[in-house]
Structure formats: C-alpha cells, structure tokens
C-alpha positions as CSV (number, residue, x, y, z in Angstrom):
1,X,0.0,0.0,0.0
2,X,1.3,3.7,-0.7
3,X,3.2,4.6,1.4
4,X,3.6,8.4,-0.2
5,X,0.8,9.6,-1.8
6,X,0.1,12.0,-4.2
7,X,-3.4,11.4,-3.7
8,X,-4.2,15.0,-4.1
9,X,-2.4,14.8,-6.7
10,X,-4.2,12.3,-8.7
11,X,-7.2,13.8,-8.2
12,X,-6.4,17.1,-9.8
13,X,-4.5,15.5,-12.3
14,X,-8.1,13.6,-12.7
15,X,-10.1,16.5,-12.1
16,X,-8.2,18.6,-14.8
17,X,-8.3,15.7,-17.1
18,X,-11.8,15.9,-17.1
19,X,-12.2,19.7,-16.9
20,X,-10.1,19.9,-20.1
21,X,-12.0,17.5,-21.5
22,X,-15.2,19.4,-20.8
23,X,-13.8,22.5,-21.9
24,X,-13.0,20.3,-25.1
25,X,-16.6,19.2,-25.4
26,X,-18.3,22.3,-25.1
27,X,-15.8,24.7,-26.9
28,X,-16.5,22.2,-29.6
29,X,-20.4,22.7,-28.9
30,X,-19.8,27.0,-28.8
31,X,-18.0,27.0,-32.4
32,X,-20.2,24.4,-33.9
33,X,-21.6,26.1,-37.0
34,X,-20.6,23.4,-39.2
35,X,-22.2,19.6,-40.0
36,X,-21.8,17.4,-36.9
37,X,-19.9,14.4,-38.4
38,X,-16.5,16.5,-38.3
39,X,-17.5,17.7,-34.8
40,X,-18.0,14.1,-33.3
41,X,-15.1,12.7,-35.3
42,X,-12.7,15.3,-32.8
43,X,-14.0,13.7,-29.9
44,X,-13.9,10.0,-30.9
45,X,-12.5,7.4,-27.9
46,X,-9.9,5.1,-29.1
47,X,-11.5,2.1,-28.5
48,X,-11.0,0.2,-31.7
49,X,-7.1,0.8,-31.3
50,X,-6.5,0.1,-27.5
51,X,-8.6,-2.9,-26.9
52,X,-7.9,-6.4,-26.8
53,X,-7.0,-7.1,-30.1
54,X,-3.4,-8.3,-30.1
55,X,-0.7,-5.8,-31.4
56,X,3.0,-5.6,-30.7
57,X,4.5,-8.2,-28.5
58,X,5.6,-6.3,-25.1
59,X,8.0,-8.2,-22.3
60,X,6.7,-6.7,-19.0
61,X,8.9,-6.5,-15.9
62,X,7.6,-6.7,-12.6
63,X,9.1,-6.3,-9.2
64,X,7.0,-6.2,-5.7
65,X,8.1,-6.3,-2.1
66,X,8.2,-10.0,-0.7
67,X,4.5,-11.5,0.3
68,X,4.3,-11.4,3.7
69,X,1.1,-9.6,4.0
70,X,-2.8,-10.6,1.9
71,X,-2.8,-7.6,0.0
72,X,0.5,-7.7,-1.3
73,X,0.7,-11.3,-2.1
74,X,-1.9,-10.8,-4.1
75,X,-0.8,-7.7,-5.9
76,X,2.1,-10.4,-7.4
77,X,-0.9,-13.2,-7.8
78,X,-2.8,-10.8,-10.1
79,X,-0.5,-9.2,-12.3
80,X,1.1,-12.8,-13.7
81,X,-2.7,-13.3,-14.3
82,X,-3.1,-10.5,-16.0
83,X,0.1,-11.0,-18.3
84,X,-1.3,-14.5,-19.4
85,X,-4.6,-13.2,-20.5
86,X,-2.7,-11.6,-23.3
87,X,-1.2,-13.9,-26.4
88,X,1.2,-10.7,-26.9
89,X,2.7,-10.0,-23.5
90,X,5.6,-11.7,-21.8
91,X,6.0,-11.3,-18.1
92,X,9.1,-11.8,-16.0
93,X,8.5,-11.0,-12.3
94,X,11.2,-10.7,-10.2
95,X,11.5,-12.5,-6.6
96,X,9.8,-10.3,-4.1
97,X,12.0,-9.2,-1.9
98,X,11.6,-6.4,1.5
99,X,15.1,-5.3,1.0
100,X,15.9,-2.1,-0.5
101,X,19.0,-3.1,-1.9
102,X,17.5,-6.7,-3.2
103,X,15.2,-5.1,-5.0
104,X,17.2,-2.3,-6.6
105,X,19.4,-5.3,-8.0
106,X,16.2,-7.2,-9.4
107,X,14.7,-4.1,-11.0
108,X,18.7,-3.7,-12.5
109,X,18.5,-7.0,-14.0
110,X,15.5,-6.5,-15.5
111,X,16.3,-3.3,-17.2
112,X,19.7,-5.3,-18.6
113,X,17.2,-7.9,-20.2
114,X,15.8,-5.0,-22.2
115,X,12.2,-5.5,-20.7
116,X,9.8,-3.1,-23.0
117,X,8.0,-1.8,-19.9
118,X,8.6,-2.1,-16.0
119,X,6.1,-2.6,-13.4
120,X,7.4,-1.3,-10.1
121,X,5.8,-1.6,-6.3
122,X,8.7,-0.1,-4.7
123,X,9.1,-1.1,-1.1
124,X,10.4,1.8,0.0
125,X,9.8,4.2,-3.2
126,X,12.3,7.0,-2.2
127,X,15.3,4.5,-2.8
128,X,14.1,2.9,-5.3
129,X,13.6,6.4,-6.9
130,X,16.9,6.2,-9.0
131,X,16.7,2.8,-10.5
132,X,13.3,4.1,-12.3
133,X,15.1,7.1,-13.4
134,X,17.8,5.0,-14.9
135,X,15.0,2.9,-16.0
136,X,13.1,5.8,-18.2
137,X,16.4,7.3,-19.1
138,X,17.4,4.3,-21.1
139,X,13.9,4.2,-22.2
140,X,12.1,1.4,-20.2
141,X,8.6,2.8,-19.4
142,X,8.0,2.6,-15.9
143,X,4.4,2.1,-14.7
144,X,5.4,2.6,-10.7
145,X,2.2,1.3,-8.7
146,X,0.8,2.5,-5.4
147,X,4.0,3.4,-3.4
148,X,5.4,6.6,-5.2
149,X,8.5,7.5,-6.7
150,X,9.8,10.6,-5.2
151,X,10.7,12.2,-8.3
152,X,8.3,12.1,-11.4
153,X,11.0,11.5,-13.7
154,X,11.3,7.8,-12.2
155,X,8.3,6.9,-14.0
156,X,5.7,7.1,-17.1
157,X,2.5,7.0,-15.2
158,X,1.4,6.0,-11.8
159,X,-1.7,3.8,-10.5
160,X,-2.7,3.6,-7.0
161,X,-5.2,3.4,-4.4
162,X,-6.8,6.5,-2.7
163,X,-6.2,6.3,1.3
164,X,-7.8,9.5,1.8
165,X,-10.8,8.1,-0.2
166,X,-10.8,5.2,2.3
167,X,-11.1,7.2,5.3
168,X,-13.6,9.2,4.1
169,X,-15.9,6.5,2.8
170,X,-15.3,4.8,6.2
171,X,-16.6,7.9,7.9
172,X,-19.6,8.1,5.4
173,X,-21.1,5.1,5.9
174,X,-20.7,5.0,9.9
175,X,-22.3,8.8,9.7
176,X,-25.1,7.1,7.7
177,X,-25.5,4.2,9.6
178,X,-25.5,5.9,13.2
179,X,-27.5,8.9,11.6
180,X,-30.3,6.1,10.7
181,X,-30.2,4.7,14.2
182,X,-30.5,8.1,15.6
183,X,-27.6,8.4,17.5
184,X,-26.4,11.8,18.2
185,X,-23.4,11.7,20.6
186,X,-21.8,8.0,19.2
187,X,-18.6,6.8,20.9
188,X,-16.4,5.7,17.9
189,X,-13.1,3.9,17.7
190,X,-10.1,4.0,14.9
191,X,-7.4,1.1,14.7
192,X,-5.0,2.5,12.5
193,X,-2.4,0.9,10.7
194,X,1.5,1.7,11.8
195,X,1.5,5.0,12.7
196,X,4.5,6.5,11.2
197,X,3.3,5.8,7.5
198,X,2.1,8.2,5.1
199,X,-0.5,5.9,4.2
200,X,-1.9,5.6,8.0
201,X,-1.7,9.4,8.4
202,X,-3.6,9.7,5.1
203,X,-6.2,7.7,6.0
204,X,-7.1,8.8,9.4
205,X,-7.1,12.0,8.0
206,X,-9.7,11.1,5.7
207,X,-11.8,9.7,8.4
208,X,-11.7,12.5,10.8
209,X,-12.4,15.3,8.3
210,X,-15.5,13.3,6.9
211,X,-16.4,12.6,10.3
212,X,-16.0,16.4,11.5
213,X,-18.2,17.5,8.5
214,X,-21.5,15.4,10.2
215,X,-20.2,17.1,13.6
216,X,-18.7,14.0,14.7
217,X,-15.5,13.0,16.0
218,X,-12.8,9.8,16.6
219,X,-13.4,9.2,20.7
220,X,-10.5,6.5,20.9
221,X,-7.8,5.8,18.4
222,X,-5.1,3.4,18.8
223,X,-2.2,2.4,15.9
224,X,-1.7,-1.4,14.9
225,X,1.0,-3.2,12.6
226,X,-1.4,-4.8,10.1
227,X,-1.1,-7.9,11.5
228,X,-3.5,-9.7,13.3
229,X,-1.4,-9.9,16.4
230,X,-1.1,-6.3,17.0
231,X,-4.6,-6.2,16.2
232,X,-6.1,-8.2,19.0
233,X,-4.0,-6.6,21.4
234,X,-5.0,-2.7,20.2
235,X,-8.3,-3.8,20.6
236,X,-8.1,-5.5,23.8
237,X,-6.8,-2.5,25.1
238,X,-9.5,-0.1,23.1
239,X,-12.7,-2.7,24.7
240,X,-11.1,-2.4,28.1
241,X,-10.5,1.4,27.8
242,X,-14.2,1.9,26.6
243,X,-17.0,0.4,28.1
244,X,-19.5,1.2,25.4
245,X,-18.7,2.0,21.6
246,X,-21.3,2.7,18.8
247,X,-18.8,2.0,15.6
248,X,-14.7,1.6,15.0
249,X,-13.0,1.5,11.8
250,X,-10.2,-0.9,11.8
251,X,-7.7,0.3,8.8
252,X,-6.5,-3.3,7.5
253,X,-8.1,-6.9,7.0
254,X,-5.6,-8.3,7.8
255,X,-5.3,-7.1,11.8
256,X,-8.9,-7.0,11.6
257,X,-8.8,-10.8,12.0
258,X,-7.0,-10.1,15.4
259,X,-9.4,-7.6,16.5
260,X,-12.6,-9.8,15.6
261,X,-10.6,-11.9,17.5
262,X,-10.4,-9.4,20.8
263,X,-14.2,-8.7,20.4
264,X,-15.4,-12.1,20.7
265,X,-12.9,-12.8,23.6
266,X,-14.8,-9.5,25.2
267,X,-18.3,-10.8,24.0
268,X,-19.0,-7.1,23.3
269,X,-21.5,-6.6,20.4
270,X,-23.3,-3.4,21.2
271,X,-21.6,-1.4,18.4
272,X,-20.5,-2.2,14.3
273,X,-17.1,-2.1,12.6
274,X,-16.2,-1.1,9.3
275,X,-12.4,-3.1,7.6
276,X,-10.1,-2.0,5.3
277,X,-8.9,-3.3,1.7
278,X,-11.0,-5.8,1.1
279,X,-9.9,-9.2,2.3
280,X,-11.9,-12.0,1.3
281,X,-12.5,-12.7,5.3
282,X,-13.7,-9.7,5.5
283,X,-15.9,-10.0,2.7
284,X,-17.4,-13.6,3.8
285,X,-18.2,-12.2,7.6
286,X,-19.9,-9.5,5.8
287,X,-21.8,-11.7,3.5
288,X,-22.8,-13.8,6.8
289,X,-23.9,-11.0,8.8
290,X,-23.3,-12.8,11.8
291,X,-20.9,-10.3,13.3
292,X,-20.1,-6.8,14.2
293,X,-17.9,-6.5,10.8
294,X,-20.8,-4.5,8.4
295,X,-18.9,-2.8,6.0
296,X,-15.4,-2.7,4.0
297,X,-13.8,0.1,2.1
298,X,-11.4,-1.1,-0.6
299,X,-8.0,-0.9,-1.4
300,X,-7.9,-2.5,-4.7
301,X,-5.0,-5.5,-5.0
302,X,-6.7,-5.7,-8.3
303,X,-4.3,-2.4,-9.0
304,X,-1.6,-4.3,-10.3
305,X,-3.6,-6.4,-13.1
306,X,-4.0,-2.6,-14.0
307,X,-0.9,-1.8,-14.5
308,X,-0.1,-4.4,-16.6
309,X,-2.9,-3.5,-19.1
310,X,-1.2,-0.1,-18.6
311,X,2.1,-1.4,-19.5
312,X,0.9,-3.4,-22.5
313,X,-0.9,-0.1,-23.9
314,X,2.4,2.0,-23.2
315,X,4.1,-0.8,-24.8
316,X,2.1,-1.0,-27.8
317,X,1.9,3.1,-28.1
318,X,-1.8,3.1,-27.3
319,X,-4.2,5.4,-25.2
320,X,-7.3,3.8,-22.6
321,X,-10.2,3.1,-25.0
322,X,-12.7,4.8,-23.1
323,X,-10.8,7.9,-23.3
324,X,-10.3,10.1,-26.2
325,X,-6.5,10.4,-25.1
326,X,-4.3,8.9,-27.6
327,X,-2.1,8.0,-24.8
328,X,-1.8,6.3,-20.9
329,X,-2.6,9.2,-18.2
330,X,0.3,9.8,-16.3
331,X,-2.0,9.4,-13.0
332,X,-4.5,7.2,-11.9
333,X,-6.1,6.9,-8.2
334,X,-8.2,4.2,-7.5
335,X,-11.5,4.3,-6.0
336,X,-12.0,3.1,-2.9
337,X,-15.4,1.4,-3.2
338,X,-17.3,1.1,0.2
339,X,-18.9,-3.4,0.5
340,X,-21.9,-4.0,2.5
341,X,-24.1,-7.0,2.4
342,X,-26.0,-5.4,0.0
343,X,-23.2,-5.6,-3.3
344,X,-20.3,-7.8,-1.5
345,X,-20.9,-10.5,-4.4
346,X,-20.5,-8.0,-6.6
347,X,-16.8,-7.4,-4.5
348,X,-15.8,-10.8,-3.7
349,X,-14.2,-12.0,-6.9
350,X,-11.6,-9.6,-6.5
351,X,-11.1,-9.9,-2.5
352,X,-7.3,-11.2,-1.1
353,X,-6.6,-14.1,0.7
C-alpha cells in the first residue's frame, strides 16, 4: 500500500483531465456552425485501437516487495494473471524481496534484459527512486504502482489506491449508519495501521475530516501493525479502555482478524465495525452478517492487473479506450469502493486471501 501519496495529486490531475476534456466538449459545442460528423469525429474514444485485439509483443517486468502480507501477495498473484490473459505479452516477475537493496538489483537486472516496460511496487519508493530514473532514461517505461517515486521523472504513469478516499468512505457510511439509528453523541473507535506511515496518516485523516463534516469526532484511536497480532492486542486495550462504543473503523483486513478476535474474547456486540482493503475474510463475515464486521472500504489488490494492461498499452503506443486520449494518463487513483451486504458478491471476486 502507498506509502507516499500524491493522492491529491491524482485527483487534480483527474479533475483537470476531465475539466479539459469538458472544456473540449463544449468549446466544440460554442463553435459548432458546421455539420456534426467532423465535430463528433474530434471527440472519438480510441476504442477500436486500445482494446484487446493483439498488437506488438511487449516483455513486462515486474518487481514487488516479498508476500508477507494478503494484499501484497496478491498484488504479485494478479498481475502474472493479468500478463497471461494476453497472447502478446511476456512477463518476467522478479523474486519479491523487502530489502531495498534486493530489489534495486532485481529491477537492475531487469532493465539489462531490455524488458519493454517495467512494473514497479517499490518497497520503499524513495530508494528505489533512482533505479526508475535510470530505467526511463534508457527508455524502459516505468508504470510505478501505489508506493510513489519521489521524483516524477522515475516513472511514465502511476496507479494507486486512494487512502484519503478510504477514510472518508469509512466515515460516510458509519455517519449514515448511526445517523439512521438516531444516534447523536456515538462513541467511535479507529485502529490504525502503523503509525509512522504516510498511508496511516492519510487515511485517518480522511476519516476524521469526513467525520467532523456530520459534527462528529474519533473518541478512541489506537495504531496497529497490520497484522493480526497487533490487532487483537489494540483492541483488547481499546474494549477495556471503553465500556460502550457505537462503531470503529479498523484500517486493515488483515489485523482485523485479530481484532474480531479481541471482540469475541470481550463478547462485546453493542456497536459495528467497518475493515479495510477488502480481504476475502472480511468479505465472507460480511456476507454472513453474523458479526459486528458490516462494512469494508477497498483498497484494490486488483491495481496491479492494472498496471499491466497499462504497460501493455504504453508498450504497444496506445491510449485507454474509453478515453479520447491517444495515450496512458500519467496518474490514476483508484477508487475506494465502500462493501456492504447489499453488493459484497458484486466485490468478492476480487477480494485477497
């Protein structure tokens, strides 16, 4: 998960994408005098050119952090599935690896095979910010997903999730959800992620704006590890510390197994809980309905299948087919979709293990 974000970023790179593109539309509707035909042909998506018809043959490398978390195991899982759902793409993945300098050598071996485009989830994307500069400047696209390069010379485009978006989606549905039981006061929890990340800060951020904007608040808020250890201990000590809650977002899946764990130990059931990412534990206790766990908000693992698509179009000189862009944006932020009973079959297909 990103550990820098430029979500803000993404979305004004998205939001000006689609302003210009409105401006396009309807400077194109203010001049019209003419017939239509030529009008509509200015405006035309590429879809015939950027879709799965097989072009060019494009070697993809891909390098990841090692899989010692759901999410990230799957990121690795879905991008060699990705790659063999295309006759013209070659993958070669790299070992996953949590050391800097481990990876730095992978991503250095790959760019000495001539690979046509990289696929990059930095561990730590400050040092592995030169490597995709070297990469680009001996012109190896480089799609660099979720954690960001600190410079955006390292790479072509970036694709990511929004953690902002999660926190704030988090927020909206417990505001809906307490709002509809009519409670005015509520007592609500946050189990963060490790603390010290961008990605953690980003996120309760998120939350506690959306939250202020219903003239609510976080009452308790304790950091975890994302893992599920740290996250029956957090919140053992958040049950103990609180004798009554009304709802508690828990960042991660992942811990969330631990602190599902620490709320049955409790027997406490007066409030509900909304995850985070989108395991497909999560997804299956929400499906059941049998617990306190009501909602998820995602962090798409799917993000890496993505970028391979995105590599294959840079690869092959194409744009998004849906856009009238002849080319890849340069930024894309994920949505963070919020799962409830009511559309978590819709979800589960893509959950992680």
């Amino acid at each position: 998960m990103k550990e820098t974000g430029p979500t803000a970023m993404g979305r004004r790179n998205m939001l000006l994408g689609a302003g210009a593109l409105g401006s396009g539309l309807l400077l194109s509707a203010c001049t019209s005098n003419s017939n239509g035909d030529s009008d509509k042909a200015n405006v035309k998506a590429t879809t015939a050119a950027s879709g799965s018809t097989p072009g060019k043959h494009v070697t993809v490398g891909f390098s990841a952090p090692a899989a010692d978390h759901g999410w990230i195991a799957a990121i690795t899982k879905n991008a060699k599935a990705q790659a063999g759902q295309y006759s013209d793409v070659s993958f070669q993945a790299a070992e996953g690896t949590n050391d800097v300098n481990a990876q730095i050598s992978a991503v250095q071996t790959l760019i000495d095979k001539k690979v046509d485009v990289l696929v990059i989830l930095p561990f730590d994307g400050k040092a592995l910010t030169a490597i995709g500069t070297q990469a680009m400047d001996a012109g190896i696209p480089v799609v660099n997903l979720d954690r960001v390069f600190d410079n955006s010379l390292a790479y072509r485009t970036w694709i990511g999730g929004d953690n902002y978006g999660m926190g704030v989606n988090a927020a909206q549905y417990i505001i809906r959800t307490l709002k509809a039981k009519g409670v005015s006061k509520p007592v609500i929890g946050e189990i963060a992620g490790i603390d010290n990340l961008d990605l953690t800060k980003q996120r309760s951020l998120g939350f506690k704006q959306a939250l202020a904007k219903a003239g609510f608040s976080v009452s308790i808020r304790q950091a975890a590890a994302f893992t599920a250890d740290s996250g029956q201990q957090v919140m053992s000590n958040v049950l103990q510390a609180r004798s009554k809650l009304d709802a508690v977002w828990n960042h991660d899946d992942d811990q969330g197994i631990g602190v599902e764990a620490a709320i049955k130990q409790a027997g406490r059931s007066e409030f509900f809980m909304v995850g985070g990412a989108g395991s497909q534990h999560a997804m299956q206790q929400i499906k059941a309905d049998s617990g306190v766990l009501k909602a998820t908000v995602v962090y798409p693992s799917s993000m890496s299948a993505s970028a391979v698509t995105l590599a294959r179009l840079i690869g092959q000189s194409k744009g998004m087919g849906d856009l009238v862009e002849q080319e890849v944006p340069t930024s894309i932020t994920l949505f963070s979709a919020t799962v409830t009973k009511d559309n978590v079959d819709q979800y589960l297909p893509t959950s992680f293990t």
